[in-house]
PAZAPA-4460 file (N, C-alpha, C; in steps of 0.05 Angstrom, whole numbers, plus 32768, in hexadecimal, padded with zeros to 4 digits):
% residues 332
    n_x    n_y    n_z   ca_x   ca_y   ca_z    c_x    c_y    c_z   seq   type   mol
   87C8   8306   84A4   87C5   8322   849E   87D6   8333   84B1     1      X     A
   87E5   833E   84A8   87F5   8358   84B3   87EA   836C   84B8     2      X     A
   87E8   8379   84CF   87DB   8396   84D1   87EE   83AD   84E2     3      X     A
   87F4   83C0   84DA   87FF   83D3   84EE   87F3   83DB   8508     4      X     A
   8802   83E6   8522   87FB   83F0   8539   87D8   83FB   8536     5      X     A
   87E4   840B   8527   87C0   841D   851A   87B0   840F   8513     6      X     A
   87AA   8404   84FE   87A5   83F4   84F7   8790   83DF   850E     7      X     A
   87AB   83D0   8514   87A2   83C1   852C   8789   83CC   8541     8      X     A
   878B   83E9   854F   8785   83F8   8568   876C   83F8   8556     9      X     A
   8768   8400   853B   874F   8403   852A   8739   83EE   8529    10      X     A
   873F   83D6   8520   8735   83C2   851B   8730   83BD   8537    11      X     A
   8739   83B6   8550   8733   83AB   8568   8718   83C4   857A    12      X     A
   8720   83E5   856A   8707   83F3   8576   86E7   83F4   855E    13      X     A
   86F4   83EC   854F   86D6   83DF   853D   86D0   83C3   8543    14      X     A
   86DE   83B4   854D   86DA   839B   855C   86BF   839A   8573    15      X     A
   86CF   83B0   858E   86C0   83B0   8599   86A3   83C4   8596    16      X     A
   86A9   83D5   8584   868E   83E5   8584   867A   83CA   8578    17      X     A
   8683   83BD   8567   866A   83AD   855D   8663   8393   856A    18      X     A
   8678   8388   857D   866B   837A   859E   8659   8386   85AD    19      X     A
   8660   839F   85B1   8655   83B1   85C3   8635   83B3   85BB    20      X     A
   8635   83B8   85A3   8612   83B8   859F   8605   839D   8598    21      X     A
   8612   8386   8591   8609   836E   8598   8604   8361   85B6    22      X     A
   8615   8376   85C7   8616   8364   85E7   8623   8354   85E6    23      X     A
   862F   8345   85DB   8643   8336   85D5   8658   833B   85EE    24      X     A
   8655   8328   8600   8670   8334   8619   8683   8327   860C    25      X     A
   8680   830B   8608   869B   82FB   8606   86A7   8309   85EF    26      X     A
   869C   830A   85D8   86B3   8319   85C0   86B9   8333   85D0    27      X     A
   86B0   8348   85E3   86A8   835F   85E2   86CB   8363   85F4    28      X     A
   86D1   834C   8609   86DD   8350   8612   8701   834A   860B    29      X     A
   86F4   8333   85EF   8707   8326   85E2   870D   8342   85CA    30      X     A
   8708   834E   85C4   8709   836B   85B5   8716   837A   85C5    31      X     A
   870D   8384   85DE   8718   8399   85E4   8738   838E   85F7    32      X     A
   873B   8371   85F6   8757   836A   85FF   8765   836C   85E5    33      X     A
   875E   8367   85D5   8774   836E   85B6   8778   838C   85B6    34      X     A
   8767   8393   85B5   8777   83BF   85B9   877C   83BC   85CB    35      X     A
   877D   83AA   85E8   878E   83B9   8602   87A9   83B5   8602    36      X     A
   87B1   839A   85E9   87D2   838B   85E9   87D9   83A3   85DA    37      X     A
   87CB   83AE   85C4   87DE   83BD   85B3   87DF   83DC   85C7    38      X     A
   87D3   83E2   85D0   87D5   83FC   85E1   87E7   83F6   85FF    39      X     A
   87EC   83E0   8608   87FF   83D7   861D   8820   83E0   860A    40      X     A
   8828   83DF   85F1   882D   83DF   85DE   8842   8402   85D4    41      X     A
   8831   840D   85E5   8834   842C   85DF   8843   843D   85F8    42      X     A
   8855   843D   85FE   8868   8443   8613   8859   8460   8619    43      X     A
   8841   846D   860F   8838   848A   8621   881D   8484   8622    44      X     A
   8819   8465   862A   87EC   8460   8633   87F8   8462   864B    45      X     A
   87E0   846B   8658   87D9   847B   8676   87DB   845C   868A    46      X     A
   87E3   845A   86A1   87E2   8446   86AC   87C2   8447   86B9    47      X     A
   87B1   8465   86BB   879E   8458   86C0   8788   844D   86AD    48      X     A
   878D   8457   8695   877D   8453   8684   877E   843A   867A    49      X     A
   8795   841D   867D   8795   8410   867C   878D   83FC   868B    50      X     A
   8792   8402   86A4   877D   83F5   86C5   8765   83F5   86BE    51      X     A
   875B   8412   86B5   873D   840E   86AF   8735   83FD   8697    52      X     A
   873C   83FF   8684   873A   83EB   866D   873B   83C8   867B    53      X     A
   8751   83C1   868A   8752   83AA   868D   8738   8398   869E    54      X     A
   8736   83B7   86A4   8721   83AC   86BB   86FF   83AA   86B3    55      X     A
   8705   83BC   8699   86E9   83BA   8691   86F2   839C   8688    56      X     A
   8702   8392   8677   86FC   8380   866F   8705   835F   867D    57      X     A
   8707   8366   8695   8707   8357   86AB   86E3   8355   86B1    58      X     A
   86D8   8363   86B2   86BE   8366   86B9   86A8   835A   869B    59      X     A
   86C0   835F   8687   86A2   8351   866E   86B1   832E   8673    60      X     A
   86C7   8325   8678   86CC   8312   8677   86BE   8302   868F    61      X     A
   86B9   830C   86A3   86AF   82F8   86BB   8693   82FE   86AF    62      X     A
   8689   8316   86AE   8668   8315   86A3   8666   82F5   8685    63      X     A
   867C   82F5   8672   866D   82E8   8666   867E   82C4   8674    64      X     A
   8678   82BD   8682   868D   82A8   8690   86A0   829C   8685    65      X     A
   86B5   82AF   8680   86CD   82A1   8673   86E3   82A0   8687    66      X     A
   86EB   8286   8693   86FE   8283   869D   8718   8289   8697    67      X     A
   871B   8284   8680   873D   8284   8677   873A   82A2   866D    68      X     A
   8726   82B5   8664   8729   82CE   8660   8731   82D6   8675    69      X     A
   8722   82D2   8692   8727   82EC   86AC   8746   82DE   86AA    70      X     A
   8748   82C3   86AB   876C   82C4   86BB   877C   82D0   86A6    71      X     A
   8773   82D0   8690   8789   82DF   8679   878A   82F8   8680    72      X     A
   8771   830E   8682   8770   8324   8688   8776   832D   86A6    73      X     A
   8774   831D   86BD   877A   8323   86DA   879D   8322   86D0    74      X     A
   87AF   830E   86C7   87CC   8312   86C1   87C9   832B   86B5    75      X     A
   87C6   8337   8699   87C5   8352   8692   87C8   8366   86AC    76      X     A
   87AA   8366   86B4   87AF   837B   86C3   87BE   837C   86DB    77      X     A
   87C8   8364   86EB   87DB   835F   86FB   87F5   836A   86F0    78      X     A
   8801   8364   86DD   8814   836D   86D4   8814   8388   86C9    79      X     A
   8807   8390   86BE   8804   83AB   86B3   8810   83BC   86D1    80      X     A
   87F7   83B3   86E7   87FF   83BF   86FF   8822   83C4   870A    81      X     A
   8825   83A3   8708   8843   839B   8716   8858   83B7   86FC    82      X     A
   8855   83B9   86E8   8866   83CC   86DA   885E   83E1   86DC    83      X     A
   8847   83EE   86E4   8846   840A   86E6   884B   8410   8711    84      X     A
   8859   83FA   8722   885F   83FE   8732   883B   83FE   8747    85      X     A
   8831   83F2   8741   8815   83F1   8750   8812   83D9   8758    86      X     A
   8824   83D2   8772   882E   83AE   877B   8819   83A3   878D    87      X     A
   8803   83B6   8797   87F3   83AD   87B6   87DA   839D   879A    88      X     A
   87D1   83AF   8781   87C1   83A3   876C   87CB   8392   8757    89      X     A
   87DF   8392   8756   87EF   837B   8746   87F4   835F   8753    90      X     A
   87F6   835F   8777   87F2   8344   877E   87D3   8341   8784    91      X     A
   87BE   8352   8788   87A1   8346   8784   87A1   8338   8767    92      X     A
   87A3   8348   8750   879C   833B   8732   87A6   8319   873E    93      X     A
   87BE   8316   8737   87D3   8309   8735   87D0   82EE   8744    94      X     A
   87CB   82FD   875E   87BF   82DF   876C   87AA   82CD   8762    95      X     A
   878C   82E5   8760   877B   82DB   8755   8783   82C5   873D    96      X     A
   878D   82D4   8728   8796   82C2   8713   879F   82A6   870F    97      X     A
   87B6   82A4   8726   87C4   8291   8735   87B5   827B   873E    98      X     A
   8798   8287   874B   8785   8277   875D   876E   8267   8741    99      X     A
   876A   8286   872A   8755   827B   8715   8770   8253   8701   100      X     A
   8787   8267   8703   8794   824E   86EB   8797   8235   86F7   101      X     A
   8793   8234   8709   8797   821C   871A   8782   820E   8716   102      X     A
   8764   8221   871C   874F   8214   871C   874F   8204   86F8   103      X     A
   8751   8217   86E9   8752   8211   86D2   8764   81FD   86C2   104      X     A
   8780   81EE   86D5   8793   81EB   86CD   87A3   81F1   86B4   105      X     A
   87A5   820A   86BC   87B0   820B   86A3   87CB   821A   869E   106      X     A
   87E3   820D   86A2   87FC   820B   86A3   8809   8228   869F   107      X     A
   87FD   822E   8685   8809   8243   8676   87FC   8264   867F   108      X     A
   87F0   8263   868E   87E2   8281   869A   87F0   8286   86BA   109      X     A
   87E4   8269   86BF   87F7   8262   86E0   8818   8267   86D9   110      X     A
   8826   8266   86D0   883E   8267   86C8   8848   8286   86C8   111      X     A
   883A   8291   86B6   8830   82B0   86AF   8836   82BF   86D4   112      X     A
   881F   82B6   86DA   8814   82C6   86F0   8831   82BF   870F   113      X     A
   8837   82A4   870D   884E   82A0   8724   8863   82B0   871C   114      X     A
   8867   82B6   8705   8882   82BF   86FB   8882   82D9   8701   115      X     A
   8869   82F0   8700   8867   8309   8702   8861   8309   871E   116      X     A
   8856   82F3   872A   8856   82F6   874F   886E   82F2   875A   117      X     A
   8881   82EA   874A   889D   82EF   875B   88A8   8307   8758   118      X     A
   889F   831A   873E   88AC   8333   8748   88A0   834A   875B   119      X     A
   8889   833C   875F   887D   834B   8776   8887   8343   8793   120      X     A
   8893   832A   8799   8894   8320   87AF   88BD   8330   87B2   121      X     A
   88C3   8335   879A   88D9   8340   8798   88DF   8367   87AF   122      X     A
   88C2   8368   87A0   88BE   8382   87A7   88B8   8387   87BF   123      X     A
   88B0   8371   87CB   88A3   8365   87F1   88BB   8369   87FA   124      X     A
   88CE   835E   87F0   88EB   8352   8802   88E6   8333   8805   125      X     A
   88D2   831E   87FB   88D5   8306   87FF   88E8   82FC   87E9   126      X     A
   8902   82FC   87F1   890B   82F0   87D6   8906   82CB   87D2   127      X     A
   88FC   82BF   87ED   88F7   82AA   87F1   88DE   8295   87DB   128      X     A
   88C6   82B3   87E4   88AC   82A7   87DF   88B7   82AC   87B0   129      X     A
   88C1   82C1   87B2   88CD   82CF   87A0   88D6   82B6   8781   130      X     A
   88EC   82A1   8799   88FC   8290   8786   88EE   827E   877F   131      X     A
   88D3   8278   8793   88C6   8262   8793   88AF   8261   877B   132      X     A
   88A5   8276   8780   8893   8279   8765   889D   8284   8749   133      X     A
   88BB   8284   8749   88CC   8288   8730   88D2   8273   8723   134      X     A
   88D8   825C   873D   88DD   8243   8730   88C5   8235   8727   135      X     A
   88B4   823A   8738   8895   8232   8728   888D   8232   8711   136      X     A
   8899   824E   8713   8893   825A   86EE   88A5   824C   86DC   137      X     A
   88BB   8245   86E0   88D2   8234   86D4   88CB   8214   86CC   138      X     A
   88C5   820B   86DB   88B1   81F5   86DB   88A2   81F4   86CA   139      X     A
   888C   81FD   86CB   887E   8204   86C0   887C   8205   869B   140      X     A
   8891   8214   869B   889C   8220   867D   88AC   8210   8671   141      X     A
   88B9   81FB   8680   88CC   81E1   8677   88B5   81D6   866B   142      X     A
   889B   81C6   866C   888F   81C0   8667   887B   81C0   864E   143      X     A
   8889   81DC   8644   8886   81EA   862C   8892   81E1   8616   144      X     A
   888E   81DD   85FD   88A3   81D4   85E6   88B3   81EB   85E1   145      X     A
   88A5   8204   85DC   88B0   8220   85DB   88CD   8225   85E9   146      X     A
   88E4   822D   85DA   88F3   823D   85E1   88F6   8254   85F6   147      X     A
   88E1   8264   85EF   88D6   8287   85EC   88CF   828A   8614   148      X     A
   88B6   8276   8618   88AB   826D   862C   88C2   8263   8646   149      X     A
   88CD   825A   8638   88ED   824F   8650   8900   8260   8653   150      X     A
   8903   826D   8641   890F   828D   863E   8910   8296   8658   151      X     A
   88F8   82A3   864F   88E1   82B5   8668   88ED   82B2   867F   152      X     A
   88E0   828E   8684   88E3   828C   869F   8905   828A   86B0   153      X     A
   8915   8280   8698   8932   8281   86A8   893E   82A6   86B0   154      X     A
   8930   82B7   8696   893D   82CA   869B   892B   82D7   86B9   155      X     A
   8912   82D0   86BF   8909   82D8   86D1   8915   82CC   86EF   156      X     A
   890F   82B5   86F0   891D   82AA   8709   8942   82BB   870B   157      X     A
   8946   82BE   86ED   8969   82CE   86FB   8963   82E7   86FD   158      X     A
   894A   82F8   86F8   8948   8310   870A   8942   830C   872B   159      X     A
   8937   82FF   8734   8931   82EC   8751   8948   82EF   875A   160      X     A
   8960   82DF   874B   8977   82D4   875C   898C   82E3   8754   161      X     A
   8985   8303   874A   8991   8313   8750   898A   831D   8761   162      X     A
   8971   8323   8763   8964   8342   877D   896F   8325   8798   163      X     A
   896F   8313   8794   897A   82FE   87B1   8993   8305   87B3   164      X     A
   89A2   8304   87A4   89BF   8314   87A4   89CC   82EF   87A0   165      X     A
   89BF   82DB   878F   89CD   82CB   8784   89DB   82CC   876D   166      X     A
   89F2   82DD   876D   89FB   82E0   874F   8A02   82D3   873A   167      X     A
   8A10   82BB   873F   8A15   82A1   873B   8A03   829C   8734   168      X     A
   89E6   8285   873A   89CF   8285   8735   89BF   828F   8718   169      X     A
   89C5   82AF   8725   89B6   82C6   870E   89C7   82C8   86F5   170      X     A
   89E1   82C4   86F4   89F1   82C3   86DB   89EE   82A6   86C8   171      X     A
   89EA   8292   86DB   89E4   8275   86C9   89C8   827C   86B3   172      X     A
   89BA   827E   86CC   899D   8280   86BE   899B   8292   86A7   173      X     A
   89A8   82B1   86B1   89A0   82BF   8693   89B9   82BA   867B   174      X     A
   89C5   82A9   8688   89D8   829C   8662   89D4   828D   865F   175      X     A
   89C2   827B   8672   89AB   8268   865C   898D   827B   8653   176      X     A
   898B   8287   8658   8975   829E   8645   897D   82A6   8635   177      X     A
   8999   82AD   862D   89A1   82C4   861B   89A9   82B6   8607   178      X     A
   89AF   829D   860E   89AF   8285   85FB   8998   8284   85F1   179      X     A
   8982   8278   85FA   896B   8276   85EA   895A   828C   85D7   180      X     A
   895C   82A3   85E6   8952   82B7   85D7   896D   82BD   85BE   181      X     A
   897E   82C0   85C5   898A   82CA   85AE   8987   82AC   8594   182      X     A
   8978   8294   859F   8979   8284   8585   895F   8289   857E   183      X     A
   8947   8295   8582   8935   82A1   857D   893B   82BA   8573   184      X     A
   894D   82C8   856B   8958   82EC   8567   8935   82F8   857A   185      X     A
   8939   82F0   8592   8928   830E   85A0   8934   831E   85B0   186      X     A
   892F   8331   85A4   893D   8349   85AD   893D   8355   85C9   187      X     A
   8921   8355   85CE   8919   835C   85ED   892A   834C   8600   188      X     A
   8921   832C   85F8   8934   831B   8611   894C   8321   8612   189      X     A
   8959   8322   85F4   8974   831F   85FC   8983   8336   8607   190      X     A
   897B   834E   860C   897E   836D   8614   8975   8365   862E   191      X     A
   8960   835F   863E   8958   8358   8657   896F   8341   8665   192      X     A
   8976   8332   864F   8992   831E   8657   89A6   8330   865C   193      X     A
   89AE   833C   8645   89C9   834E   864B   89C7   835A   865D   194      X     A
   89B4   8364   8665   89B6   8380   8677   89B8   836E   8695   195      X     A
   89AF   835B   8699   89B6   8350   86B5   89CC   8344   86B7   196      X     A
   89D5   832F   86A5   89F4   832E   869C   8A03   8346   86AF   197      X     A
   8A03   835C   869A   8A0F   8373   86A2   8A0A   8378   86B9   198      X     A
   89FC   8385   86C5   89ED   8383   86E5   8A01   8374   86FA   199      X     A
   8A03   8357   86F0   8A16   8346   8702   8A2F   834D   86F8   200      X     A
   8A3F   8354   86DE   8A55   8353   86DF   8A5E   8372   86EE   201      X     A
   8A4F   8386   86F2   8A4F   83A1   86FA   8A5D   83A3   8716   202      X     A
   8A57   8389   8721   8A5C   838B   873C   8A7D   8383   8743   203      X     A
   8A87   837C   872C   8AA3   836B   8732   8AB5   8386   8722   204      X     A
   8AC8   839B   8734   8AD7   83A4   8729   8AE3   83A5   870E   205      X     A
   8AF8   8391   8707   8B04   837D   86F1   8AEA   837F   86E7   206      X     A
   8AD3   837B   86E6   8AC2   8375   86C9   8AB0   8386   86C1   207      X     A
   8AB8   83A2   86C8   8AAC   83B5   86C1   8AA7   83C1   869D   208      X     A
   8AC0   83B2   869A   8ABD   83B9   866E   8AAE   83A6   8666   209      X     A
   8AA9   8389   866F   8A9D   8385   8668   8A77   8383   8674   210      X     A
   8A76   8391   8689   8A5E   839B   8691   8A50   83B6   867F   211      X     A
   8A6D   83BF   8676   8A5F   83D9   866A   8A62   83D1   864A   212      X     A
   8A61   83BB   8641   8A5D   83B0   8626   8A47   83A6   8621   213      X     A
   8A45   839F   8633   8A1F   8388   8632   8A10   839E   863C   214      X     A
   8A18   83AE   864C   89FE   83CB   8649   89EF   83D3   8636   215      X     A
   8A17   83D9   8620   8A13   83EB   860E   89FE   83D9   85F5   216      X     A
   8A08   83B8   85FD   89F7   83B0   85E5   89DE   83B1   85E9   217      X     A
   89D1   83B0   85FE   89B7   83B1   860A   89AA   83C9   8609   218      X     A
   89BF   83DF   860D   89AB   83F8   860A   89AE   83FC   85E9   219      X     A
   89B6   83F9   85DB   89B5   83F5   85BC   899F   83E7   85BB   220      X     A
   899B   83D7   85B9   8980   83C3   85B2   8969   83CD   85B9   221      X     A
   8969   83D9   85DB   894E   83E3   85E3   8944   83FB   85DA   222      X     A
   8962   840E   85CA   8959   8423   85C2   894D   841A   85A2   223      X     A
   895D   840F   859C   8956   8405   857E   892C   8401   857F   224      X     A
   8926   83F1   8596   8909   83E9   8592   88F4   8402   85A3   225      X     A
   890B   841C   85A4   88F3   842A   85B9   88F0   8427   85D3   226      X     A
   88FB   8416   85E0   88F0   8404   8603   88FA   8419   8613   227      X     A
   88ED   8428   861E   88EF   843A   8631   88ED   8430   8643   228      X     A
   88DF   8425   8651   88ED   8414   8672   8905   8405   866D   229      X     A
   890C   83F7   8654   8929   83E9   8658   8946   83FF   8654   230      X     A
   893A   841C   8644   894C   842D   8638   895B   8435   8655   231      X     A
   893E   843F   8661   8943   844E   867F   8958   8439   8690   232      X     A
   894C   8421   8693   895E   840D   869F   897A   8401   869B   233      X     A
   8985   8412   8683   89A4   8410   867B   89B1   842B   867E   234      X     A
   899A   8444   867C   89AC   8453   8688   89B0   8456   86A1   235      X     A
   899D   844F   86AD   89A8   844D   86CD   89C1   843C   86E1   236      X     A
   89BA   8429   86C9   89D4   840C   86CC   89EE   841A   86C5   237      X     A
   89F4   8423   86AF   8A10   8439   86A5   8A09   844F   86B2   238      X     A
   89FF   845D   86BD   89FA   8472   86D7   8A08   8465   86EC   239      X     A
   8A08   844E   86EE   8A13   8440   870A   8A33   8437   86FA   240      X     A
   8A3F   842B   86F1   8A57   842C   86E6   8A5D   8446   86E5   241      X     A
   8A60   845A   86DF   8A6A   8472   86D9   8A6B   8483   86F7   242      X     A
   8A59   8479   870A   8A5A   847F   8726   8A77   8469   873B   243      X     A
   8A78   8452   8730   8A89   8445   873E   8AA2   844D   8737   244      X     A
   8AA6   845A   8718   8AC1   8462   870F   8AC5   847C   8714   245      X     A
   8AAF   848C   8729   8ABA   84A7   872B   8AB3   84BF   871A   246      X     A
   8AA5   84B9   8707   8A98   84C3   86F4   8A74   84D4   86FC   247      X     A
   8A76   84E2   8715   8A60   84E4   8728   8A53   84F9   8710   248      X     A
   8A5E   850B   8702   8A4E   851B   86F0   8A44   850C   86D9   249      X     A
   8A4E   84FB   86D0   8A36   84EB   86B9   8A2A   84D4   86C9   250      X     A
   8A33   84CA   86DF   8A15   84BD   86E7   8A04   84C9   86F4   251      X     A
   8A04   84E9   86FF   89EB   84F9   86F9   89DE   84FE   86EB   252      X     A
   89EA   84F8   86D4   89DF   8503   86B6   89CF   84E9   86AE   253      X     A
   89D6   84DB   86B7   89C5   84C0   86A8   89B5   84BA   86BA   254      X     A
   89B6   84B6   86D9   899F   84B7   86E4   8993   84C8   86E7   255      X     A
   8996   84D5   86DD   897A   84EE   86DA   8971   84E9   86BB   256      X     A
   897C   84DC   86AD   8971   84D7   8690   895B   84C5   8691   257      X     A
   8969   84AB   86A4   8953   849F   86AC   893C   84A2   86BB   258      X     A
   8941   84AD   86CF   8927   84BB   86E4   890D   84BC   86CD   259      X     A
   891A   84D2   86BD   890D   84EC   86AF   88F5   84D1   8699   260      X     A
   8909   84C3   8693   8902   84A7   867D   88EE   8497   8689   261      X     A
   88EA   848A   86AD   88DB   8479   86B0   88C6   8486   86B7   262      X     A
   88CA   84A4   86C4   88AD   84B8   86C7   88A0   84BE   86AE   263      X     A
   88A8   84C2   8697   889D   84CC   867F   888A   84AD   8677   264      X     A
   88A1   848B   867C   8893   847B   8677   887A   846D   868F   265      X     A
   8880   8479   86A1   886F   8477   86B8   886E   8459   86C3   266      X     A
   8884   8453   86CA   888B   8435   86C0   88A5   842B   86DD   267      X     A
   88B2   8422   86E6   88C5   841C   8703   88D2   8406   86EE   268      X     A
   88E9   8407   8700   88FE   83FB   8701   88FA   83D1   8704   269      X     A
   8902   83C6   86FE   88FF   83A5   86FF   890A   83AA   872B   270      X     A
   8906   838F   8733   890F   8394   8750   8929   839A   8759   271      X     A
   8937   838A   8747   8959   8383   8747   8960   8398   8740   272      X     A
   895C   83A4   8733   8961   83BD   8721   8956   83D8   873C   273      X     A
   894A   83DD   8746   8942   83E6   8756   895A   83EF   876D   274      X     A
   8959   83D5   877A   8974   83CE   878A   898C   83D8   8782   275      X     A
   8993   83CE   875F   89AD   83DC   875E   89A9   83F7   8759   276      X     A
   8992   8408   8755   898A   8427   8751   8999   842F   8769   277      X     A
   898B   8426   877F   8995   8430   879B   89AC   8434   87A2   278      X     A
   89BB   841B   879F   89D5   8413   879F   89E1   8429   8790   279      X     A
   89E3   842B   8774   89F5   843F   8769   89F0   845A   8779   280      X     A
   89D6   8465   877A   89D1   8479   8787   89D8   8480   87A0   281      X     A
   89DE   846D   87B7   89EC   846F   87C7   8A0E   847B   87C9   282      X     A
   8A12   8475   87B5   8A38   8472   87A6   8A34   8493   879F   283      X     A
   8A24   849A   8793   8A22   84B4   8787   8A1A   84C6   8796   284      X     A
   8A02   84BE   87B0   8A01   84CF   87C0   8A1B   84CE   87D3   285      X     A
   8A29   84C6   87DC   8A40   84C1   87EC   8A57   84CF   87DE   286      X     A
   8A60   84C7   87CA   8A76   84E3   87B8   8A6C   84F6   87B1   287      X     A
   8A52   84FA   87A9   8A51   8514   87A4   8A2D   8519   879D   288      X     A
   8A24   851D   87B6   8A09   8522   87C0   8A00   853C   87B3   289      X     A
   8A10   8556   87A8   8A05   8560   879F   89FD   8566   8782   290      X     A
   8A08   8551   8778   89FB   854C   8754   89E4   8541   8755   291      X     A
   89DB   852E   8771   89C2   8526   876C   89A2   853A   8762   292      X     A
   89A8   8550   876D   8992   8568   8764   89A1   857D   875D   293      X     A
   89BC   8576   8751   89C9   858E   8747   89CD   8594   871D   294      X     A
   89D5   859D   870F   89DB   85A2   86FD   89D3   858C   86E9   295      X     A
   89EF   8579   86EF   89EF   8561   86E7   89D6   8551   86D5   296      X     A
   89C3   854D   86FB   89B2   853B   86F8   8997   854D   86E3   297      X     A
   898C   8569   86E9   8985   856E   86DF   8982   8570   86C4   298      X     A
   899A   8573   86BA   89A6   856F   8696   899C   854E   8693   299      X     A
   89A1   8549   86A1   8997   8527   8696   8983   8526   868E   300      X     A
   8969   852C   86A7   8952   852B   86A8   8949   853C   8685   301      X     A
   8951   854B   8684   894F   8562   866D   8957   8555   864C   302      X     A
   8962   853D   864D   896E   852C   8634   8951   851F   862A   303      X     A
   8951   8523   8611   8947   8508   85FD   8951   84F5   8601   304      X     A
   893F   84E0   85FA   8943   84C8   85F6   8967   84C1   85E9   305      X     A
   8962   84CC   85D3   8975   84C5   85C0   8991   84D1   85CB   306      X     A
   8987   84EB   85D3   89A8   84F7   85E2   89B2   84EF   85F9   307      X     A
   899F   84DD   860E   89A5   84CD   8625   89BC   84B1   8616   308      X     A
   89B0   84A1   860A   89B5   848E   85FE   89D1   8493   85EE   309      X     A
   89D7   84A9   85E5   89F2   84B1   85D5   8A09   84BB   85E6   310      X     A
   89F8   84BF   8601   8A07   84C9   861B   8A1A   84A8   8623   311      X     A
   8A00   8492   8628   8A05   8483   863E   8A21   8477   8626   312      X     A
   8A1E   8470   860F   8A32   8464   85FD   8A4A   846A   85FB   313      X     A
   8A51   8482   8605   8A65   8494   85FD   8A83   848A   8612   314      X     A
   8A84   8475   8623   8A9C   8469   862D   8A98   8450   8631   315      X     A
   8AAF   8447   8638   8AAB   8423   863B   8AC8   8435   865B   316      X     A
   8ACB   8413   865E   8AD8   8412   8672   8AE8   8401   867C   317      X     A
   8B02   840C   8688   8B19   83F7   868E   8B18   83EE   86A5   318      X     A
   8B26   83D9   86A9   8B23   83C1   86BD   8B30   83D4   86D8   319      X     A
   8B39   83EA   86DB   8B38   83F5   86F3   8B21   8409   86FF   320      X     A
   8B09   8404   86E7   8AF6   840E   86F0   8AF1   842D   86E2   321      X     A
   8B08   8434   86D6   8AFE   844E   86C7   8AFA   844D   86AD   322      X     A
   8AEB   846A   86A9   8AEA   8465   868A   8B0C   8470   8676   323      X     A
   8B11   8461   8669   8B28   8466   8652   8B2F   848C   864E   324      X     A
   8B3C   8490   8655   8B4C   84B4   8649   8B3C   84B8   8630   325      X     A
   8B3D   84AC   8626   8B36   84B7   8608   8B17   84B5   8604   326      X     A
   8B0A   84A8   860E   8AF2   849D   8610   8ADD   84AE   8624   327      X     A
   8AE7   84C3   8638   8ADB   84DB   8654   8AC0   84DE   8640   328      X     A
   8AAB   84D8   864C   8A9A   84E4   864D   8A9B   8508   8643   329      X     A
   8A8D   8507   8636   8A8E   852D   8626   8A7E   8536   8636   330      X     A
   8A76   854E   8643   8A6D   8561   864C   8A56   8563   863F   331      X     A
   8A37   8570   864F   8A19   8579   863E   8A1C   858E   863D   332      X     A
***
């Protein structure tokens, strides 16, 4: 049976109203985790209103003793945390979880939970403890018949061994991801592939056209599905190209498109991504410090979705690092 978003959010809150007056914890909490996936779902739910949800139903799951519920739901809300930037409660969930799948053995939650504890340990500065529980998760996921599941974990360990500054490393891994997902057509991975791709080729002069190709395909895709943390995260990436070529007025314009994008989604940057935020921003505060709160950036901040996105598309770029004569960026 097929059901729409609506649909879905409907059926899972008549779900739980009719646990609820049975007492029913175990369905009660198995109900209200089906409306919490489709409302995780909705790029403007409240990050607290989702903490509190998880946690109620962290609390019907240990009330009715379900082991593999709390570690399913302690990952939820661990992660929920780690993406809305809440890292000191995202490694409590997370551990716990870590500590419940073990007890439980059970490969596939433990796997889950090491994989999202490396981007916290990212966020520490351990890039050590970082690689270790990346490869865990890798392990782990070999183990898997699944494609989808090995995916995951290669493209994750090559965000690791990028924020390590293994570039080498991080480029193997995510073109063996981008391989697998693209023989699955998923969209998400293979945009989360490109865009690190890109990321690494950004850094090499000479491969700046084709850094700003796998952007462009990436921010196409992410706009195509809506993904506002990935949208934001390509314009900031072409905010940083357009700053190395000298172009300091449209990479104000785009990092302020983005700013404006991960505050509205209430949502941070991946780690690696973080790092290179800084990094470009450094380049831009250094040529020209005062677009950072000047005109520019403001106009950014001030863009739609759609007019950010028609912005970032609008040049590619030649191997000396600029964008093409014919190709200048247009004026807002």
């Amino acid at each position: 049976m097929q059901t729409d978003a609506v649909e879905a959010a409907q059926l899972a809150e008549d779900a739980v109203s009719l646990f609820g007056e049975r007492g029913d914890e175990r369905n009660l909490a198995l109900a209200l985790a089906i409306g919490m996936r489709n409302l995780m779902g909705n790029p403007t739910a409240d990050p607290g209103q989702l903490a509190t949800a998880w946690d109620e139903i962290l609390r019907l799951s240990r009330l009715a003793d379900n082991p593999r519920a709390v570690a399913e739901t302690l990952w939820f809300r661990g992660d929920t945390a780690l993406q809305h930037g809440d890292y000191a409660a995202a490694r409590r969930y997370l551990d716990e979880c870590v500590v419940v799948s073990r007890q439980l053995d059970d490969p596939v939650m433990l796997s889950y939970s090491v994989i999202s504890l490396s981007r916290v340990a990212c966020i520490d500065g351990d890039a050590v403890q970082a690689r270790a529980l990346a490869e865990e998760g890798l392990a782990l996921r070999r183990q898997e018949a699944s494609a989808w599941p090995v995916a995951i974990a290669l493209a994750s360990l090559g965000e690791v061994e990028r924020f390590a500054g293994d570039d080498a490393s991080a480029e193997a891994l995510f073109t063996e991801a981008l391989t697998l997902f693209r023989s699955l057509s998923a969209d998400a991975g293979i945009a989360w592939s490109l865009h690190n791709l890109a990321q690494i080729a950004a850094l090499r002069a000479e491969a700046l056209p084709r850094a700003a190709s796998l952007f462009a395909e990436a921010l196409t895709i992410r706009h195509r599905h809506q993904y506002a943390h990935g949208i934001a995260s390509e314009l900031a990436a072409i905010a940083g190209l357009h700053g190395r070529a000298g172009e300091y007025e449209q990479a104000a314009r785009l990092f302020g498109a983005s700013e404006a994008l991960l505050e509205r989604a209430r949502t941070v940057l991946a780690p690696a991504d973080l790092v290179a935020w800084e990094r470009d921003l450094d380049i831009l505060r250094t040529q020209s410090g005062e677009l950072m709160a000047g005109e520019a950036w403001e106009a950014g901040r001030a863009l739609s979705v759609d007019q950010a996105v028609a912005k970032a598309l609008e040049s590619t770029f030649t191997p000396g690092g600029h964008p093409r004569a014919e190709e200048q960026p247009q004026p807002f």
